[in-house]
C-alpha positions, 0 to 999 in steps of 0.5 A, a space after each residue: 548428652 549431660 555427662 558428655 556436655 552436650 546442650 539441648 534445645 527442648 522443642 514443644 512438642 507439637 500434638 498429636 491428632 488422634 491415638 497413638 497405640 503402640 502394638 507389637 510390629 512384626 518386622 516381615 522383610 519384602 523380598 526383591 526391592 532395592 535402591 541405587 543408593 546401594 550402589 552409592 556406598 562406598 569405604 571412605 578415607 581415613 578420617 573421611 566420610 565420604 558416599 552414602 552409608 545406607 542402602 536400602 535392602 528390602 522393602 520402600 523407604 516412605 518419602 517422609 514419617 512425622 517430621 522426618 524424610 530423606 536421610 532422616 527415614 533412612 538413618 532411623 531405618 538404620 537403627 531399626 535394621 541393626 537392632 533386629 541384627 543383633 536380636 533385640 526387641 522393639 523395645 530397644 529400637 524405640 529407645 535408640 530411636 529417641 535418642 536419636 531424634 533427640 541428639 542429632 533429629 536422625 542427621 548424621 552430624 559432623 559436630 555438636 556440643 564441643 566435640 560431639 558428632 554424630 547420630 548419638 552426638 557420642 564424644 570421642 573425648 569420653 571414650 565413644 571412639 574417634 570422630 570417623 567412628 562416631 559419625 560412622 552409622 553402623 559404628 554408632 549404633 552398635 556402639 549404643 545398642 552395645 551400652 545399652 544392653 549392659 544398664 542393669 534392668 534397661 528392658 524393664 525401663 521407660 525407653 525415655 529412662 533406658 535412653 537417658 541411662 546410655 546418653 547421660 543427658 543434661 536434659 533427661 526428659 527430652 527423650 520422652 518426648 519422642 516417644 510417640 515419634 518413634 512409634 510411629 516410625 517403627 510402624 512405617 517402616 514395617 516390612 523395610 530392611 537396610 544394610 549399612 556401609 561404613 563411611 571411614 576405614 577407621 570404623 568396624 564395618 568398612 570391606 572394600 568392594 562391599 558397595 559393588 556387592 550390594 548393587 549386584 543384588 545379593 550381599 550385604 556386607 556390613 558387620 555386626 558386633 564380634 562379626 569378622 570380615 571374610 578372607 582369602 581367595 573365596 572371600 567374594 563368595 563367601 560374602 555373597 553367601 553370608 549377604 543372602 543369609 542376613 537378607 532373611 533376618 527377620 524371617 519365621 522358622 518353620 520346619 521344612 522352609 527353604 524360603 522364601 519367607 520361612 526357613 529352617 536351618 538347613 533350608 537356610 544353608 542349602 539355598 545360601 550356598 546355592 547362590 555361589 553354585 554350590 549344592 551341599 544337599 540334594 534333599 534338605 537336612 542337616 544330617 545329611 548336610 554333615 554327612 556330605 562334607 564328610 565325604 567330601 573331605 571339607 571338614 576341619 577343626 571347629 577352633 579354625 572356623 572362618 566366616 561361611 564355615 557351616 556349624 553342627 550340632 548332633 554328631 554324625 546324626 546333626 540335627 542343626 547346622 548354622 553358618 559361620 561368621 567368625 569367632 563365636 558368632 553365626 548366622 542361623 535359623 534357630 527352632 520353632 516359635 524363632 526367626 532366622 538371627 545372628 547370634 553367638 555359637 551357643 552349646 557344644 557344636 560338633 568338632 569339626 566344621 564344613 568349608 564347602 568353599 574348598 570346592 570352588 
């Protein structure tokens, strides 16, 4: 990374038998497969990295892609996992990628170039976080694909230029040459979806109890950028409900769909609850959803809302509802033509917001 000093040794690249095309992959999730490694994971230390970061979710991690396996699939699975969280095109998960393959060949590294660590071989010195958050997966990432977004014109760049807009390398051209790796990867892990765990108590995603969660088979409790952690006595439930709706990130909106490949916005919240035993509509509406909570007098004001709140829009006929994760970010399946994402709470929502949790 030049404008952190970071030094890299450019490597011929080998070349490639055949035509490498690059299509448009849509990342459809298979639903029921895990990992032990989900157990594994854990919050660490202060200042310590420590269990395993990424617990596969969905889908089976190919033992080797290119020139990479084990840890190295597993990281860049990562890295896809967090861009399609956070709504960002193949575009910009081919470039993390080749960042990544470039500074750190997909290790999380504990050193580099003077103070570099990490995937991204971010310095904390240059302003990237401390070391326990640059060596942090789901920190790093976030913190790349947040850089990212704010180049002017990085989505009508050359991945190799949008990565080199982000890292400030000494050696621009290196990214490049990564180029056909990443695709290759990105078609491999087609259909695999991932959870990340922080590794520090330093980093943004750490929550206690997030590894256990995880092996139970229905959570996944890594936040993302402007997420915040759940509270309070329902907080388990409450991230067993938030963890069932980020497993089907990625999913198609279709109207009616209450799973399990297809959703709508009620459907989504409807089954998401049912995981903790709640029904929060015997048919399936969000009209009817808003209605209930009204009746049962679990409203409250929109400016309180807390993770697993329910989110309206349409007043007392709502014709979407999407589940709170804090602040102003939620988690919903949108409209037609869209796939069930996390994004900001957009428009003018209703005023008040259902906690059908009271009801625990």
């Amino acid at each position: 990374m030049g404008g952190k000093g970071s030094i890299i040794a450019i490597v011929a690249l080998a070349p490639i038998l055949g035509v490498v095309v690059i299509v448009v992959v849509l990342f459809t999730i298979i639903t029921g497969a895990g990992d032990d490694d989900a157990a594994a994971a854990t919050c660490g230390a202060t200042g310590t990295v420590s269990g395993t970061a990424v617990a596969v979710q969905e889908g089976r991690l190919p033992a080797k892609v290119g020139p990479y396996s084990g840890d190295q699939v597993k990281n860049a699975a990562a890295i896809i996992s967090i861009g399609k969280q956070r709504g960002l095109t193949q575009h910009a998960q081919q470039t993390a990628l080749m960042a990544a393959m470039t500074e750190s060949t997909l290790n999380n590294l504990q050193g580099g170039d003077r103070d570099s660590a990490g995937l991204f071989q971010m310095r904390p010195s240059q302003g990237w976080g401390t070391h326990a958050q640059v060596t942090d997966i789901s920190y790093a990432t976030t913190e790349f694909y947040e850089r990212l977004v704010k180049v002017p014109g990085w989505d009508s760049m050359n991945p190799g230029e949008a990565a080199q807009a982000v890292e400030g390398s000494a050696f621009p051209d290196a990214y490049a040459t990564k180029s056909a790796y990443a695709v290759e990867m990105m078609n491999a892990l087609s259909g695999v979806t991932v959870s990340t765990v922080s590794q520090t108590t330093e980093g943004a995603t750490c929550i206690a109890g997030a590894a256990s969660g995880a092996a139970a088979g229905g959570t996944n409790n890594a936040l993302v950028g402007g997420e915040q952690p759940a509270t309070g006595p329902h907080a388990a439930q409450i991230n067993q409900v938030i963890g069932f709706a980020k497993q089907q990130l990625g999913k198609n909106y279709v109207l009616g769909g209450a799973g399990p490949n297809v959703w709508d916005c009620s459907g989504l919240t409807k089954v998401a609850y049912a995981q903790i035993g709640i029904n929060i509509d015997a048919g399936h509406s969000a009209t009817t959803q808003w209605r209930n909570g009204v009746a049962r007098g679990q409203m409250h004001p929109l400016s309180e809302a807390q993770p697993g709140d329910l989110i309206f829009w349409g007043g007392n006929d709502a014709w979407h509802v999407g589940i709170s994760l804090g602040g102003d970010m939620m988690i919903a399946a949108p409209k037609v033509g869209d796939v069930v994402k996390i994004q900001k709470v957009w428009g003018t929502p209703n005023g008040q917001v259902w906690r059908p949790a009271d009801g625990i």
